[in-house]
Backbone as JSON Lines, residues from 0, in Angstrom:
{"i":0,"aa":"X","n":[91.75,117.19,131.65],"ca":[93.09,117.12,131.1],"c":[94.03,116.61,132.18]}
{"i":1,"aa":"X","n":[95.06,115.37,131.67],"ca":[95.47,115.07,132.69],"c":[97.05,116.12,133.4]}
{"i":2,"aa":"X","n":[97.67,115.86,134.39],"ca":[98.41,116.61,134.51],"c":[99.75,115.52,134.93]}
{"i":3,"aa":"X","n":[100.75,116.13,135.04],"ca":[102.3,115.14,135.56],"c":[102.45,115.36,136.74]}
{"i":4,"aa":"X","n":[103.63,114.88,137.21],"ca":[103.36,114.54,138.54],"c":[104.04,115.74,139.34]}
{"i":5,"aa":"X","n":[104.5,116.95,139.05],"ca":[104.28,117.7,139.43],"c":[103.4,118.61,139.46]}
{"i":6,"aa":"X","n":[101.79,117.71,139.19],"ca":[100.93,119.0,139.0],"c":[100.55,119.91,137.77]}
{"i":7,"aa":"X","n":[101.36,119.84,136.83],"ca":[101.45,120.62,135.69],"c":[100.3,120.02,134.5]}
{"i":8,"aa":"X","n":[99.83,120.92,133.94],"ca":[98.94,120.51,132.39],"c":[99.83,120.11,131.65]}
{"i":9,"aa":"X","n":[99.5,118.92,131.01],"ca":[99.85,118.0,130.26],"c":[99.54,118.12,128.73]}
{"i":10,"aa":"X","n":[100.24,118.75,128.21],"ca":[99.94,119.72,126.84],"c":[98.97,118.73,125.67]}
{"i":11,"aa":"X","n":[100.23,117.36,125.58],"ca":[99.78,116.66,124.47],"c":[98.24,115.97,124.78]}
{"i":12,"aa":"X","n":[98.28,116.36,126.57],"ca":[96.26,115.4,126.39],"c":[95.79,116.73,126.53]}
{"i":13,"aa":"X","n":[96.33,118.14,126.22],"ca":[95.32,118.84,126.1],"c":[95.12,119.08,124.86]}
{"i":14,"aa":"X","n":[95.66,118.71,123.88],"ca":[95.59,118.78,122.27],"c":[94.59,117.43,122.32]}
{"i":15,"aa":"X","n":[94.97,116.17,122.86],"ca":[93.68,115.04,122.63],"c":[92.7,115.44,122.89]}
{"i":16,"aa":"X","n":[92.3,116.31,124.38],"ca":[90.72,117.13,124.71],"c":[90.53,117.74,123.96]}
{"i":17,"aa":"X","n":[90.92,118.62,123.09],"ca":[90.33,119.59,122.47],"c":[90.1,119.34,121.26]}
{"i":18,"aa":"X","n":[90.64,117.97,120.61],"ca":[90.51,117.41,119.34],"c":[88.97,116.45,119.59]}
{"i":19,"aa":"X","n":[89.29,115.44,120.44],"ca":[87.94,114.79,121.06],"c":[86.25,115.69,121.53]}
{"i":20,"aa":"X","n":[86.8,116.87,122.02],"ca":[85.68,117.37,122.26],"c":[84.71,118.22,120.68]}
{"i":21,"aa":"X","n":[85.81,118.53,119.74],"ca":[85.89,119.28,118.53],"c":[84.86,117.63,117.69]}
{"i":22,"aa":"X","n":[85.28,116.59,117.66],"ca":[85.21,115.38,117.06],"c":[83.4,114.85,117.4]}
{"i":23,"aa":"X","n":[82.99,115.49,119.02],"ca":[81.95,114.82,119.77],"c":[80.56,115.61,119.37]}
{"i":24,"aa":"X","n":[80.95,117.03,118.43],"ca":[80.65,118.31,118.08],"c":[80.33,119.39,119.14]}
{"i":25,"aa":"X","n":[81.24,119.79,120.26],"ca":[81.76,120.67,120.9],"c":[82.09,121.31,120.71]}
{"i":26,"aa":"X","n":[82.08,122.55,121.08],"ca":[82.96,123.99,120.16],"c":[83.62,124.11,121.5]}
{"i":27,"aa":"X","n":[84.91,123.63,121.9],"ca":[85.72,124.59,122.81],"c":[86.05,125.77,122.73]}
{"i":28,"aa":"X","n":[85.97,126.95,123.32],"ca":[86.81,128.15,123.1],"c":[87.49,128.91,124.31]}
{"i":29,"aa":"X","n":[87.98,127.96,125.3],"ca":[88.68,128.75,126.0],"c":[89.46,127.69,126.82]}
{"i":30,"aa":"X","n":[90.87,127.69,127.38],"ca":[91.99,126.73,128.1],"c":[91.97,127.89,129.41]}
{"i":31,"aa":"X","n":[91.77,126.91,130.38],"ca":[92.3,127.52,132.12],"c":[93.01,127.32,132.68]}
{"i":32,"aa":"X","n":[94.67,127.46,132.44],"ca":[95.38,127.42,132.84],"c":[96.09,127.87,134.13]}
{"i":33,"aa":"X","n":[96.8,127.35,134.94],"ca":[97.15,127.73,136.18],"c":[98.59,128.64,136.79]}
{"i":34,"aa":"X","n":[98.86,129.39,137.28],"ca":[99.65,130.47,137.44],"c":[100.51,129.95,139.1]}
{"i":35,"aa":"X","n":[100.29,128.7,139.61],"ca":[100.57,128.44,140.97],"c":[99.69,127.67,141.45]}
{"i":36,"aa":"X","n":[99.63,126.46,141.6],"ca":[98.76,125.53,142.53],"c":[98.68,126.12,143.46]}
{"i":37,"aa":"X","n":[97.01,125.79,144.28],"ca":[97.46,125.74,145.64],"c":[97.92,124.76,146.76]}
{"i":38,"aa":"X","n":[98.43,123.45,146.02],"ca":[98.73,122.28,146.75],"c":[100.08,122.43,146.48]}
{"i":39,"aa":"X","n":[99.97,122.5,145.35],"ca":[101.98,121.78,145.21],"c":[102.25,123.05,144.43]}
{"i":40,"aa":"X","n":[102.2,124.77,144.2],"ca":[102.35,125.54,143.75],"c":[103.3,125.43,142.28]}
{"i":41,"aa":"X","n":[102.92,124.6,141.35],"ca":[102.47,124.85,140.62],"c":[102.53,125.35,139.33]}
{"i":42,"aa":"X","n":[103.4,125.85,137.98],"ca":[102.59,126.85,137.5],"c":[103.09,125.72,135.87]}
{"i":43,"aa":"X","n":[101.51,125.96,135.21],"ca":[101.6,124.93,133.41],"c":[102.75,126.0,133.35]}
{"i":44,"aa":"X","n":[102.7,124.98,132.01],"ca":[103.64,125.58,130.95],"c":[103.29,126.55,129.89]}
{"i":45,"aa":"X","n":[103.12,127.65,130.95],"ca":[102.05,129.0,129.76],"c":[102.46,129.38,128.37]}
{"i":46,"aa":"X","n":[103.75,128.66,128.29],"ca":[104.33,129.44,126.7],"c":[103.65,128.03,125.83]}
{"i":47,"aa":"X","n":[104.28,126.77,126.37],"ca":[103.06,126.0,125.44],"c":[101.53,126.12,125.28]}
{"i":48,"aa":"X","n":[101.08,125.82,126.27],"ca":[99.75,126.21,126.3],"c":[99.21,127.36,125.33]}
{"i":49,"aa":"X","n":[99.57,128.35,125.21],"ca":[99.79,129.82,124.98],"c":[99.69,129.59,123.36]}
{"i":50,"aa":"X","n":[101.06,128.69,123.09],"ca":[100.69,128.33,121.81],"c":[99.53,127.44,121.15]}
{"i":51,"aa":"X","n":[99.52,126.46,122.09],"ca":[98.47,125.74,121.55],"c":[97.06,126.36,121.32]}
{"i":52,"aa":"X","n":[96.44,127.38,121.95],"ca":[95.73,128.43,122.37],"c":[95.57,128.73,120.54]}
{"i":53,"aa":"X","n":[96.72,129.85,120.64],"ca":[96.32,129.88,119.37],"c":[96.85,129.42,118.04]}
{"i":54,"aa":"X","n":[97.03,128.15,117.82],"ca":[96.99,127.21,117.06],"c":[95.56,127.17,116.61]}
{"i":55,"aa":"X","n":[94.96,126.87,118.13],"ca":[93.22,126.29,117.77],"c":[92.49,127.44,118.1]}
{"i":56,"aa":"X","n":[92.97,128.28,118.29],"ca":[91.82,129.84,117.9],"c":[90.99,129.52,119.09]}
{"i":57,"aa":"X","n":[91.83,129.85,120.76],"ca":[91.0,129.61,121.52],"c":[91.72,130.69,122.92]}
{"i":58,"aa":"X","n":[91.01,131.06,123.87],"ca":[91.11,131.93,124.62],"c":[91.81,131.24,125.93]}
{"i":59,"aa":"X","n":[93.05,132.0,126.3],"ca":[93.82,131.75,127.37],"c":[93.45,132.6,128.96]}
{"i":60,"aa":"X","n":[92.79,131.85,129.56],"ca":[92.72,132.4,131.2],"c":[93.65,131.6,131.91]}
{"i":61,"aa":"X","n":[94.73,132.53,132.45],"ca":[95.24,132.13,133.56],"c":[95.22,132.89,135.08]}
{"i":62,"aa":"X","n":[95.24,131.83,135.84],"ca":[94.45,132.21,137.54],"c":[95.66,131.82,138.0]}
C-alpha cells in the first residue's frame, strides 16, 4: 500500500489492495496500521483506516 509523503497510509490504495487482492481470490482479513514511524514518526489515519476496516469486515492492528 502506497503511502504520502509524509509517510502516512494512503487510504484510497488501500481500498484498491484490498479490492485487487479480494478480485485475485485472496481473502484479506487484517490492515497493519502504524501508531508512529520510526523514520519520520508518523502516525495513518486510524479513524479512516478504522473505518475502512470495518466496511470490509477486517481486523485492525496497530503498532
Amino acid at each position: 500500500v502506497k503511502s504520502d509523503d509524509l509517510g502516512r497510509m494512503d487510504c484510497q490504495d488501500l481500498k484498491r489492495a484490498i479490492n485487487e487482492s479480494r478480485t485475485k481470490g485472496f481473502v484479506p482479513f487484517f490492515v497493519n496500521a502504524t501508531a508512529g514511524t520510526t523514520v519520520l514518526g508518523s502516525i495513518d489515519p486510524l479513524e479512516e483506516i478504522a473505518g475502512i476496516c470495518e466496511e470490509e469486515d477486517l481486523w485492525l492492528h496497530v503498532d
